[in-house]
ROVEXTI-979706 format. One record per residue: residue number from 1; x, y, z negated of N, C-alpha, C, CB in turn. Coordinates in nm, 3 decimals. Each point is the difference from the previous one (the first is absolute). Last residue first. Glycine has a CB too. Layout:
@num = NUM; n.u = X; n.v = Y; n.w = Z; ca.u = X; ca.v = Y; ca.w = Z; c.u = X; c.v = Y; c.w = Z; cb.u = X; cb.v = Y; cb.w = Z;
...
# end
This chain:
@num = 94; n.u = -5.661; n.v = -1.873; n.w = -2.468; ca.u = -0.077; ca.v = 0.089; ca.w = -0.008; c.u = -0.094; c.v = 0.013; c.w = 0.103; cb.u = 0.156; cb.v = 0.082; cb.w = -0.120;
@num = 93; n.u = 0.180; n.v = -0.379; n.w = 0.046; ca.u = -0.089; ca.v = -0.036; ca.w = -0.070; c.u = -0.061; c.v = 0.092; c.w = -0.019; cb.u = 0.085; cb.v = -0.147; cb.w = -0.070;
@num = 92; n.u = 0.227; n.v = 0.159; n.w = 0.362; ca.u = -0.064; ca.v = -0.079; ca.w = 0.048; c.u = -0.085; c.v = -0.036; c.w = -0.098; cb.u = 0.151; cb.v = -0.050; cb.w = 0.152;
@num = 91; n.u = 0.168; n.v = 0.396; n.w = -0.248; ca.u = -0.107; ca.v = 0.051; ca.w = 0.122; c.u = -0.068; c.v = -0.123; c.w = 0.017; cb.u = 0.138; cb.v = 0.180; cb.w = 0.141;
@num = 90; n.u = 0.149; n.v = -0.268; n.w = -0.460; ca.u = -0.063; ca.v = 0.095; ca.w = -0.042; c.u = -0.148; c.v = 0.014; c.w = 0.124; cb.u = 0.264; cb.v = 0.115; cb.w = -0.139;
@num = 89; n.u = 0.154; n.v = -0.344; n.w = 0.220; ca.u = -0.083; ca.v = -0.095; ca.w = -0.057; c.u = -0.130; c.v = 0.141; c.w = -0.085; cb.u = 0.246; cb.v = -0.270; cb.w = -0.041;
@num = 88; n.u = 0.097; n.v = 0.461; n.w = 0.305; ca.u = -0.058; ca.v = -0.102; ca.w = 0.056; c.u = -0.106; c.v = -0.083; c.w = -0.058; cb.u = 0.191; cb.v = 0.016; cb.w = 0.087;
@num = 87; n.u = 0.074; n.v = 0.247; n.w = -0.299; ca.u = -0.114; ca.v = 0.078; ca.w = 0.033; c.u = -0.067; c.v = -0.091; c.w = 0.110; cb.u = 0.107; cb.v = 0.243; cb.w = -0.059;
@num = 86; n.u = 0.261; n.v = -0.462; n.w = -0.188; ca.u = -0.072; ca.v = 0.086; ca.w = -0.109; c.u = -0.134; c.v = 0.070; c.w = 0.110; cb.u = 0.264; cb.v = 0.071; cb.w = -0.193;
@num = 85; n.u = 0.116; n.v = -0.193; n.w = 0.404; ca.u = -0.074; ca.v = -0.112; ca.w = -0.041; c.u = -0.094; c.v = 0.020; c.w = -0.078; cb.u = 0.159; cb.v = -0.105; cb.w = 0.026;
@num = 84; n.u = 0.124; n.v = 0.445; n.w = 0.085; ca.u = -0.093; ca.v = -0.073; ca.w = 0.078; c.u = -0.048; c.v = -0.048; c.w = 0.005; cb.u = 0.041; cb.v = 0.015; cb.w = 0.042;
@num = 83; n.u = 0.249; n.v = 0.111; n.w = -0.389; ca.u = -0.113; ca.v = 0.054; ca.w = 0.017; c.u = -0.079; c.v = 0.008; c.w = 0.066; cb.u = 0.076; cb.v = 0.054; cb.w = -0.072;
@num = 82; n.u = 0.266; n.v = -0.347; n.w = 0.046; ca.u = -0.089; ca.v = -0.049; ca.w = -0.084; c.u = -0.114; c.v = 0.123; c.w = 0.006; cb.u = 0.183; cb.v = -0.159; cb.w = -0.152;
@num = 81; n.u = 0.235; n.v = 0.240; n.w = 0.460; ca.u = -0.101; ca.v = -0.152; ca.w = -0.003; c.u = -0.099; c.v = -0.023; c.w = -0.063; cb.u = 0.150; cb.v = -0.087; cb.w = 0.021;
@num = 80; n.u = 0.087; n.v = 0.412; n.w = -0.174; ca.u = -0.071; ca.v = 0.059; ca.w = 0.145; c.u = -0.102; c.v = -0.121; c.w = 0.040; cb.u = 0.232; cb.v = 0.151; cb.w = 0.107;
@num = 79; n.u = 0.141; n.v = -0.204; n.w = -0.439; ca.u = -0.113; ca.v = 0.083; ca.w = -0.073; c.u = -0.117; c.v = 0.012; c.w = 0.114; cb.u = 0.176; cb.v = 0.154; cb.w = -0.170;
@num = 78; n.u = 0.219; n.v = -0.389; n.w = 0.297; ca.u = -0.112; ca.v = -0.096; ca.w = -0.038; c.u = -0.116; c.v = 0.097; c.w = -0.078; cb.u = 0.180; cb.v = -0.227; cb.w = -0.030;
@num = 77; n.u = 0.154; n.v = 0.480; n.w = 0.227; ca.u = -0.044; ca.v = -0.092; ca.w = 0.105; c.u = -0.111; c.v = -0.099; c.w = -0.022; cb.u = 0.219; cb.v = 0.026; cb.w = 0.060;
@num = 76; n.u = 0.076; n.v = 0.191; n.w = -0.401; ca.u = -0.092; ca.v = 0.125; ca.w = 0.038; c.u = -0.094; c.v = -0.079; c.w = 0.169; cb.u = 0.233; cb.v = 0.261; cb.w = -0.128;
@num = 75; n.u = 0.143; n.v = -0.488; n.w = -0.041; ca.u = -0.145; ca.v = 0.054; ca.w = -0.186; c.u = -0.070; c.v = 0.070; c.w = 0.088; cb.u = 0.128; cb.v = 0.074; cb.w = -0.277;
@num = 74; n.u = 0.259; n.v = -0.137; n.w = 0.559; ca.u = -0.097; ca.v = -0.112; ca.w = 0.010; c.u = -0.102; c.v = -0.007; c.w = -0.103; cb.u = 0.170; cb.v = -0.118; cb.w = 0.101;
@num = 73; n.u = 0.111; n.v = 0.461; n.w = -0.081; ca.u = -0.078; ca.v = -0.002; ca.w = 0.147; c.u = -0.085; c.v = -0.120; c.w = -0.002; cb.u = 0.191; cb.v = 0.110; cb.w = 0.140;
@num = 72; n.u = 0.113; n.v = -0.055; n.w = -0.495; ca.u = -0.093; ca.v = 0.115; ca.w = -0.001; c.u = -0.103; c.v = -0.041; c.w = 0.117; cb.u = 0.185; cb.v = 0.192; cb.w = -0.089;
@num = 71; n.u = 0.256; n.v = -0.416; n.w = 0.114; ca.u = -0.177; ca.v = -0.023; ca.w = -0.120; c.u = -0.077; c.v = 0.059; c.w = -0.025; cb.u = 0.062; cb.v = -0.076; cb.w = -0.101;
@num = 70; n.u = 0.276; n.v = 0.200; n.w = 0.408; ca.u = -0.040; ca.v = -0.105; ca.w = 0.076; c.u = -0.119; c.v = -0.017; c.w = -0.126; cb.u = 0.246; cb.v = -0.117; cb.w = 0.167;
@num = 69; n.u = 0.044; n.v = 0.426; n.w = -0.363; ca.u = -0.133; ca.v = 0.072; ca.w = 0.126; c.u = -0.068; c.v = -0.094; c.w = 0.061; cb.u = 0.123; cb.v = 0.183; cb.w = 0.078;
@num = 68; n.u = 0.247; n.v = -0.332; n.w = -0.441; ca.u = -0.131; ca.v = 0.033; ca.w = -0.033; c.u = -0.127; c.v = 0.093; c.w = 0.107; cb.u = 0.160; cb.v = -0.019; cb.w = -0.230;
@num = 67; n.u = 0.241; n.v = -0.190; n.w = 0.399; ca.u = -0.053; ca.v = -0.089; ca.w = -0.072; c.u = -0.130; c.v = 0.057; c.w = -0.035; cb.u = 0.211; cb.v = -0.095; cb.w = -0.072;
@num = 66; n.u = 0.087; n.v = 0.368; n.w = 0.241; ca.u = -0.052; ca.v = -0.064; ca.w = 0.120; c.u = -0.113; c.v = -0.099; c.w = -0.048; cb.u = 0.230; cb.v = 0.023; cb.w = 0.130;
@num = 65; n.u = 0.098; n.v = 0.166; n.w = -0.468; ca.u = -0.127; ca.v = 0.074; ca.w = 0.060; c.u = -0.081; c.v = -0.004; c.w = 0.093; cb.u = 0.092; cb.v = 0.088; cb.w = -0.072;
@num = 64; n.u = 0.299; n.v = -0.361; n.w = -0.027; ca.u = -0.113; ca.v = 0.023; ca.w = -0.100; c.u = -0.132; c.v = 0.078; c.w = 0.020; cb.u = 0.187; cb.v = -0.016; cb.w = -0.120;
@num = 63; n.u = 0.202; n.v = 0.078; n.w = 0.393; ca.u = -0.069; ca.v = -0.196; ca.w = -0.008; c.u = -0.100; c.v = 0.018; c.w = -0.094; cb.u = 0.223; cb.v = -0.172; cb.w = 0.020;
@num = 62; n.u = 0.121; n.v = 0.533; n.w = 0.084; ca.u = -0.149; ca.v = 0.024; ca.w = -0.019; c.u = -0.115; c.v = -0.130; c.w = 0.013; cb.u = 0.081; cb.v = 0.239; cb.w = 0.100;
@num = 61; n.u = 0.421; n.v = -0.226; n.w = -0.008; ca.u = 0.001; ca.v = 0.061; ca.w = -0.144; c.u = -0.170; c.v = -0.009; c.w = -0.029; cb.u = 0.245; cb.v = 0.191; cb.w = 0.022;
@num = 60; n.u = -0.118; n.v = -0.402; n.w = 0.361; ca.u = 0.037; ca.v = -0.088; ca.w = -0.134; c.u = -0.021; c.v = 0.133; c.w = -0.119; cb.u = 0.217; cb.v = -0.213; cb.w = 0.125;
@num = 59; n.u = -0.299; n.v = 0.383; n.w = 0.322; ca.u = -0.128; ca.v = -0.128; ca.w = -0.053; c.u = 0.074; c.v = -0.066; c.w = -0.142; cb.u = -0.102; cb.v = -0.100; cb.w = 0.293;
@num = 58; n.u = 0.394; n.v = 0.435; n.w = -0.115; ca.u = -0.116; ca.v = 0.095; ca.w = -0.050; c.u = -0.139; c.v = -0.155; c.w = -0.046; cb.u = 0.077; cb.v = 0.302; cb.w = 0.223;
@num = 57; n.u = 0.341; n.v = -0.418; n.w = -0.046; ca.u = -0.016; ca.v = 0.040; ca.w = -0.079; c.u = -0.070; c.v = 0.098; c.w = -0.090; cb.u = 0.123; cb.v = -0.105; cb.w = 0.100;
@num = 56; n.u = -0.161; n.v = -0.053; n.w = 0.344; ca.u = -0.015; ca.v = -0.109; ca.w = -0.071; c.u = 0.033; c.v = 0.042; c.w = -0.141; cb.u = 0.048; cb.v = -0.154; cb.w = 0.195;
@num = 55; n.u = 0.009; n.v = 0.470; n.w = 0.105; ca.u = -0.194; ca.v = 0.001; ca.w = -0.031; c.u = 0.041; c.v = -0.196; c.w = -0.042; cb.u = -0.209; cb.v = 0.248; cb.w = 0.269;
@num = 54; n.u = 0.589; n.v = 0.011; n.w = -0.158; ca.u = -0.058; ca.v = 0.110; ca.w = -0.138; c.u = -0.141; c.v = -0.079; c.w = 0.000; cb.u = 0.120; cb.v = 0.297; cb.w = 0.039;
@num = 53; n.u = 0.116; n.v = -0.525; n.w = 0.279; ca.u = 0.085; ca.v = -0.003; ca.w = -0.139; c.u = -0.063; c.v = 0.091; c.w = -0.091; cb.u = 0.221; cb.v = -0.046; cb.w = 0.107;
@num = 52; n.u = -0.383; n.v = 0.037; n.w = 0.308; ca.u = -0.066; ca.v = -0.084; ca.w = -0.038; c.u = 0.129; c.v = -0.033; c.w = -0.131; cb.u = -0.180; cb.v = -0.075; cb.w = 0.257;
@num = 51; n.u = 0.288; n.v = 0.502; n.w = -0.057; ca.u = -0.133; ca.v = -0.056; ca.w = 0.006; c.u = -0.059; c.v = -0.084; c.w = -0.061; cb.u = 0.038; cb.v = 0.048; cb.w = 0.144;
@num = 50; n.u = 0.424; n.v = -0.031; n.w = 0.022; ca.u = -0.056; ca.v = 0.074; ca.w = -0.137; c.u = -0.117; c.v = 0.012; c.w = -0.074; cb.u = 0.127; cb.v = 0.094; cb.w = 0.082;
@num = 49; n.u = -0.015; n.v = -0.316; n.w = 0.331; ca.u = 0.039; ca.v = -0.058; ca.w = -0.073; c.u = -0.018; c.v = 0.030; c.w = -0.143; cb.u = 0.112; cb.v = -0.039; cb.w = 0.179;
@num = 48; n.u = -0.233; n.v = 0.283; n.w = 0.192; ca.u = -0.094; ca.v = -0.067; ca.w = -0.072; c.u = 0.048; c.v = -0.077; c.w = -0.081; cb.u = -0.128; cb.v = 0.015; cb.w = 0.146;
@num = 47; n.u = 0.457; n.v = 0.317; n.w = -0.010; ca.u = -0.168; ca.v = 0.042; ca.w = -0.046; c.u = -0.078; c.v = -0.078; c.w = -0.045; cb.u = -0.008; cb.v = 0.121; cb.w = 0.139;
@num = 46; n.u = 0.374; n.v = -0.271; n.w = 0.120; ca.u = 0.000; ca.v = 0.004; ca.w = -0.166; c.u = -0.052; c.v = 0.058; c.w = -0.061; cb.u = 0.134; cb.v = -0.037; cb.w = 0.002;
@num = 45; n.u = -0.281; n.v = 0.037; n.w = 0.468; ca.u = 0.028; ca.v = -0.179; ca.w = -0.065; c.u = 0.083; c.v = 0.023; c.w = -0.163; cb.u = 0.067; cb.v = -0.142; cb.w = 0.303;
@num = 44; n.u = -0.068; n.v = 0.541; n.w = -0.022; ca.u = -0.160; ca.v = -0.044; ca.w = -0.016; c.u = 0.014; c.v = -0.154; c.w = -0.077; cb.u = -0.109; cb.v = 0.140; cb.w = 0.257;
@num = 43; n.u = 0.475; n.v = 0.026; n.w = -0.084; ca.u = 0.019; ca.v = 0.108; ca.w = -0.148; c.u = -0.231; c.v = -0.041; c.w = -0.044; cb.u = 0.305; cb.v = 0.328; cb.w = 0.125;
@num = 42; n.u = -0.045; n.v = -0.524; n.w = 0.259; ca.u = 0.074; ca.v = -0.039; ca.w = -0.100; c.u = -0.080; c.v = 0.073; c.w = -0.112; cb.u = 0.233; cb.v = -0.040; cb.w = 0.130;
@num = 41; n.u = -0.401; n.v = 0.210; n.w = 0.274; ca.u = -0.046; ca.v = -0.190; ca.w = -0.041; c.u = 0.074; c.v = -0.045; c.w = -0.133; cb.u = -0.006; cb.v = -0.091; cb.w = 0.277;
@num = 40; n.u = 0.186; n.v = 0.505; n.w = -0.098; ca.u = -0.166; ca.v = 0.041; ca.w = -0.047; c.u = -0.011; c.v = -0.187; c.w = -0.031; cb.u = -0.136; cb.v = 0.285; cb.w = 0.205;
@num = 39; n.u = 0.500; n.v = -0.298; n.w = -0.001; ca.u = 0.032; ca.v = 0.085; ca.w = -0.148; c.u = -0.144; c.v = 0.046; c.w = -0.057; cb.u = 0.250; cb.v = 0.112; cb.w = 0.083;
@num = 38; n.u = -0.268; n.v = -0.296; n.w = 0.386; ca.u = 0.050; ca.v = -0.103; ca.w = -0.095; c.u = 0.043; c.v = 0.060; c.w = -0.134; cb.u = 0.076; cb.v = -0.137; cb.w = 0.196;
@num = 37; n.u = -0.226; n.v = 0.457; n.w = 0.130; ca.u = -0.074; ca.v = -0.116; ca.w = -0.060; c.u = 0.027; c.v = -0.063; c.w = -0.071; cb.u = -0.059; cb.v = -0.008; cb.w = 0.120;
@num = 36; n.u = 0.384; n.v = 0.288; n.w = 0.047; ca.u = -0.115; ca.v = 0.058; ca.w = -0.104; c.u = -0.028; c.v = -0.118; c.w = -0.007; cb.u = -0.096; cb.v = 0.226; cb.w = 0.041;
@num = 35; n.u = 0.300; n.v = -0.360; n.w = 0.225; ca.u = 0.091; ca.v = 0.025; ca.w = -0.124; c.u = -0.111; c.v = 0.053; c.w = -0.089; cb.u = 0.249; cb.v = 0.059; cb.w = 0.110;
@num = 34; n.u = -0.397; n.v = -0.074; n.w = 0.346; ca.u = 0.034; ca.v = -0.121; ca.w = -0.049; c.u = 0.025; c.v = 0.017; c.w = -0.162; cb.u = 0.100; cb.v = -0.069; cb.w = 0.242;
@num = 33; n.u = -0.104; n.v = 0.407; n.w = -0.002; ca.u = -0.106; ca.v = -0.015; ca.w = -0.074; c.u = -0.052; c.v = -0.133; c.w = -0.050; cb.u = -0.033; cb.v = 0.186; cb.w = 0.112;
@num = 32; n.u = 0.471; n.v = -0.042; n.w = 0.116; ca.u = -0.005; ca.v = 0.069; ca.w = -0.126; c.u = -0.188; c.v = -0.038; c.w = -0.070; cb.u = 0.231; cb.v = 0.233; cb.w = 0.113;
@num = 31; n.u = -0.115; n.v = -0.419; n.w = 0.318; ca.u = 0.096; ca.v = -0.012; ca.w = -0.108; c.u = -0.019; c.v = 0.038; c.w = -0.178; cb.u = 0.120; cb.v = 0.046; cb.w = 0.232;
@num = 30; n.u = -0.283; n.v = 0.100; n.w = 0.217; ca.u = -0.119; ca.v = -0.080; ca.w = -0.058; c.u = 0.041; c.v = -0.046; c.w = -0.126; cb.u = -0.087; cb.v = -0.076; cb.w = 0.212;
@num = 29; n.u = 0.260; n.v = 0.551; n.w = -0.129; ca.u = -0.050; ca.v = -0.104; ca.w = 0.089; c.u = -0.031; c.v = -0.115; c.w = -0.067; cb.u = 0.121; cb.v = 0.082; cb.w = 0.169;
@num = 28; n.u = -0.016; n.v = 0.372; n.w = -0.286; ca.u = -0.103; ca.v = -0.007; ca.w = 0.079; c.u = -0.023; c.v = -0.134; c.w = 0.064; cb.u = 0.036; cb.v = 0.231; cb.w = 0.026;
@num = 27; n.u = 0.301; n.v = -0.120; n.w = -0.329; ca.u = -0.112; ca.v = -0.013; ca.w = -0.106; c.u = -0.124; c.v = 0.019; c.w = 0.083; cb.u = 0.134; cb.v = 0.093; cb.w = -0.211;
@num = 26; n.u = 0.305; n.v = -0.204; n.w = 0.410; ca.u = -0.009; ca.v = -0.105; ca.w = -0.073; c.u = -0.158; c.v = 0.081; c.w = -0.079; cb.u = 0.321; cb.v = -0.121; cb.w = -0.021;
@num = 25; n.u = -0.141; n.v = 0.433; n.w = 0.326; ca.u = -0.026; ca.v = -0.144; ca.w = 0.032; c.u = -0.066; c.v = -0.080; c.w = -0.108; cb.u = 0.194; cb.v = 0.012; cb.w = 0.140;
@num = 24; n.u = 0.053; n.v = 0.325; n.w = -0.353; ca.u = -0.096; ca.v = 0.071; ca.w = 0.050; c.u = -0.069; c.v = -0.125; c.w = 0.098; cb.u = 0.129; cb.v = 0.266; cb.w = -0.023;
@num = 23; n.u = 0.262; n.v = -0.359; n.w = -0.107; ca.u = -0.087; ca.v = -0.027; ca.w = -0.123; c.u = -0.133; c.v = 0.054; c.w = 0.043; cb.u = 0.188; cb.v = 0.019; cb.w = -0.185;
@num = 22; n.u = 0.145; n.v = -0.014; n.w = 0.530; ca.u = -0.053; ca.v = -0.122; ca.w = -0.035; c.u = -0.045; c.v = 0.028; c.w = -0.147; cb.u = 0.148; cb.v = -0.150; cb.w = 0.167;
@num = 21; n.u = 0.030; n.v = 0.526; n.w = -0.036; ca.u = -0.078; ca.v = -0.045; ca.w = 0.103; c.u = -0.096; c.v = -0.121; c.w = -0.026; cb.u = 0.182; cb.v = 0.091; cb.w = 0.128;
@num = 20; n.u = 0.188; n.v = 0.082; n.w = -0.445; ca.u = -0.119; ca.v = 0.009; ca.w = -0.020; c.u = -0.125; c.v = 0.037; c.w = 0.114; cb.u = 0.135; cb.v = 0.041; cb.w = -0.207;
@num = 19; n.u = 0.315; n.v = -0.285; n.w = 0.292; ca.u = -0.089; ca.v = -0.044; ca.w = -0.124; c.u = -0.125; c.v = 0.077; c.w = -0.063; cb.u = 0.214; cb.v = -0.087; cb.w = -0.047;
@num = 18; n.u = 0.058; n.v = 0.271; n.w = 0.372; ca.u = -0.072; ca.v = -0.103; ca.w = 0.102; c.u = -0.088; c.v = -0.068; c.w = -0.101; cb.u = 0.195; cb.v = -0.048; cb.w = 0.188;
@num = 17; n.u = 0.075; n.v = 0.412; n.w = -0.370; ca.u = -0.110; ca.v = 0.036; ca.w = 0.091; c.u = -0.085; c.v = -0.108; c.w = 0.044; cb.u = 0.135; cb.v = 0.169; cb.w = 0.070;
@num = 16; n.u = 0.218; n.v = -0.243; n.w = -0.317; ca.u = -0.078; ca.v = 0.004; ca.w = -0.054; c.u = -0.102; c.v = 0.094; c.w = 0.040; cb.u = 0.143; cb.v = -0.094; cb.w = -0.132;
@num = 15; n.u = 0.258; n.v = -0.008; n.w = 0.414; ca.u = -0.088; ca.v = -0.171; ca.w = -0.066; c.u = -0.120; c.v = 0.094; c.w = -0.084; cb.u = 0.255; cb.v = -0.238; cb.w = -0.075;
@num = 14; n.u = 0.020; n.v = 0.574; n.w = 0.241; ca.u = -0.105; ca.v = -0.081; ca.w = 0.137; c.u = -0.090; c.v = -0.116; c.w = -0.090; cb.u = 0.214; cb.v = 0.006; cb.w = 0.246;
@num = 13; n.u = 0.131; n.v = 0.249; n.w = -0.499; ca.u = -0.147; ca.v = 0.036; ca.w = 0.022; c.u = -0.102; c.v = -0.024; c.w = 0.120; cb.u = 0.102; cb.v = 0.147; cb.w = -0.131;
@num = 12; n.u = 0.320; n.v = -0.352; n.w = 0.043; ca.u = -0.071; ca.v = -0.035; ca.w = -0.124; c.u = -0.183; c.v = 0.095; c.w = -0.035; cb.u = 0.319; cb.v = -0.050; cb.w = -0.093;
@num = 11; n.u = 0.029; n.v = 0.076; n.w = 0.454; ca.u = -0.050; ca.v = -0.119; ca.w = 0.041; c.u = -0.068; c.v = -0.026; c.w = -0.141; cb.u = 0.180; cb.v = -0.084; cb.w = 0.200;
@num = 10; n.u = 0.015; n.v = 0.480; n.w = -0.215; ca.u = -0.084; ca.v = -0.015; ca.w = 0.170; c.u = -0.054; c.v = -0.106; c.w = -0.021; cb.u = 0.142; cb.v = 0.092; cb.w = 0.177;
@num = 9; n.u = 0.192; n.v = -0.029; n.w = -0.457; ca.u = -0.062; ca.v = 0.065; ca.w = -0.065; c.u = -0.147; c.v = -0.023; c.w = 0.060; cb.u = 0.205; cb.v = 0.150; cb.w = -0.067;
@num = 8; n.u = 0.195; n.v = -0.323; n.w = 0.205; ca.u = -0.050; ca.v = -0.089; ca.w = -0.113; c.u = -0.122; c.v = 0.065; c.w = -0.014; cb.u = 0.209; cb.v = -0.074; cb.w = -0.125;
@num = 7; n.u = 0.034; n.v = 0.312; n.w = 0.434; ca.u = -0.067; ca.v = -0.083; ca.w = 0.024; c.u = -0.054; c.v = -0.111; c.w = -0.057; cb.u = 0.088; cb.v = 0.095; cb.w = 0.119;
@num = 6; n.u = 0.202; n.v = 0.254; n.w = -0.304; ca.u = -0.117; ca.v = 0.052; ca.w = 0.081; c.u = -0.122; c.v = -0.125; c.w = 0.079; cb.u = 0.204; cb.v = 0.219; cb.w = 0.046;
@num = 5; n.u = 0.225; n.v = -0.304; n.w = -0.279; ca.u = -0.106; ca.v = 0.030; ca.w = -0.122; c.u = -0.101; c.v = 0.058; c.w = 0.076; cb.u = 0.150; cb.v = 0.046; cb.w = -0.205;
@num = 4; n.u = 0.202; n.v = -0.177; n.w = 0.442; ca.u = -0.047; ca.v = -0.110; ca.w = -0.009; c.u = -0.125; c.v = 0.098; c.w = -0.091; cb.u = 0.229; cb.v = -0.232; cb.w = 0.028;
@num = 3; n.u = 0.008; n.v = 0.559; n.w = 0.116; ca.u = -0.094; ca.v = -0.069; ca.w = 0.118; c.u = -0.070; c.v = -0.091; c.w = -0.046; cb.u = 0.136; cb.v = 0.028; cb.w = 0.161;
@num = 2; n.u = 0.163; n.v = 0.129; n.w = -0.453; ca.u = -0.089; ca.v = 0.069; ca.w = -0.051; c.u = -0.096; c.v = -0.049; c.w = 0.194; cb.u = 0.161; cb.v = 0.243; cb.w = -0.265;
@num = 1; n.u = 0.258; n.v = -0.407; n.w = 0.183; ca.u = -0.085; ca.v = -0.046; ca.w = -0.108; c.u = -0.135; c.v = 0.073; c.w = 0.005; cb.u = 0.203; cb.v = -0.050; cb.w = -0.141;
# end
């Protein structure tokens, strides 16, 4: 018994020698950067997913306020307009 238990013992520390041969492998080779990648790509795509989920709901909460800056911009566009117009017609009658 104690031979069999000797060589159970051998072959269980051969396998998890050889296994941590091949893990060591597996994180130098192309394989493993394969894997990276594709887990970096996965974890980037629910990033943005997240992304454009926090910034559509950032536009519906702040709709309004988009509202009143777009009008602002445009009061303040025709104020500009008219004060051009204003010195324009000024300078040519002077």
């Amino acid at each position: 018994m104690e031979k069999t238990q000797g060589k159970a013992e051998d072959f269980f520390s051969k396998a998890g020698k050889k296994i941590d041969e091949l893990v060591e492998e597996l994180k130098h080779s192309d394989i493993a950067k394969k894997i990276d990648l594709k887990e970096r790509l996965a974890e980037l795509k629910r990033n943005k997913e997240k992304l454009e989920r926090d910034f559509e709901n950032f536009t519906t909460d702040n709709q309004q306020n988009f509202k009143d800056i777009v009008n602002s911009f445009e009061e303040s566009f025709q104020d500009i307009k008219s004060a051009f117009q204003k010195a324009t017609k000024n300078n040519s009658k002077g």
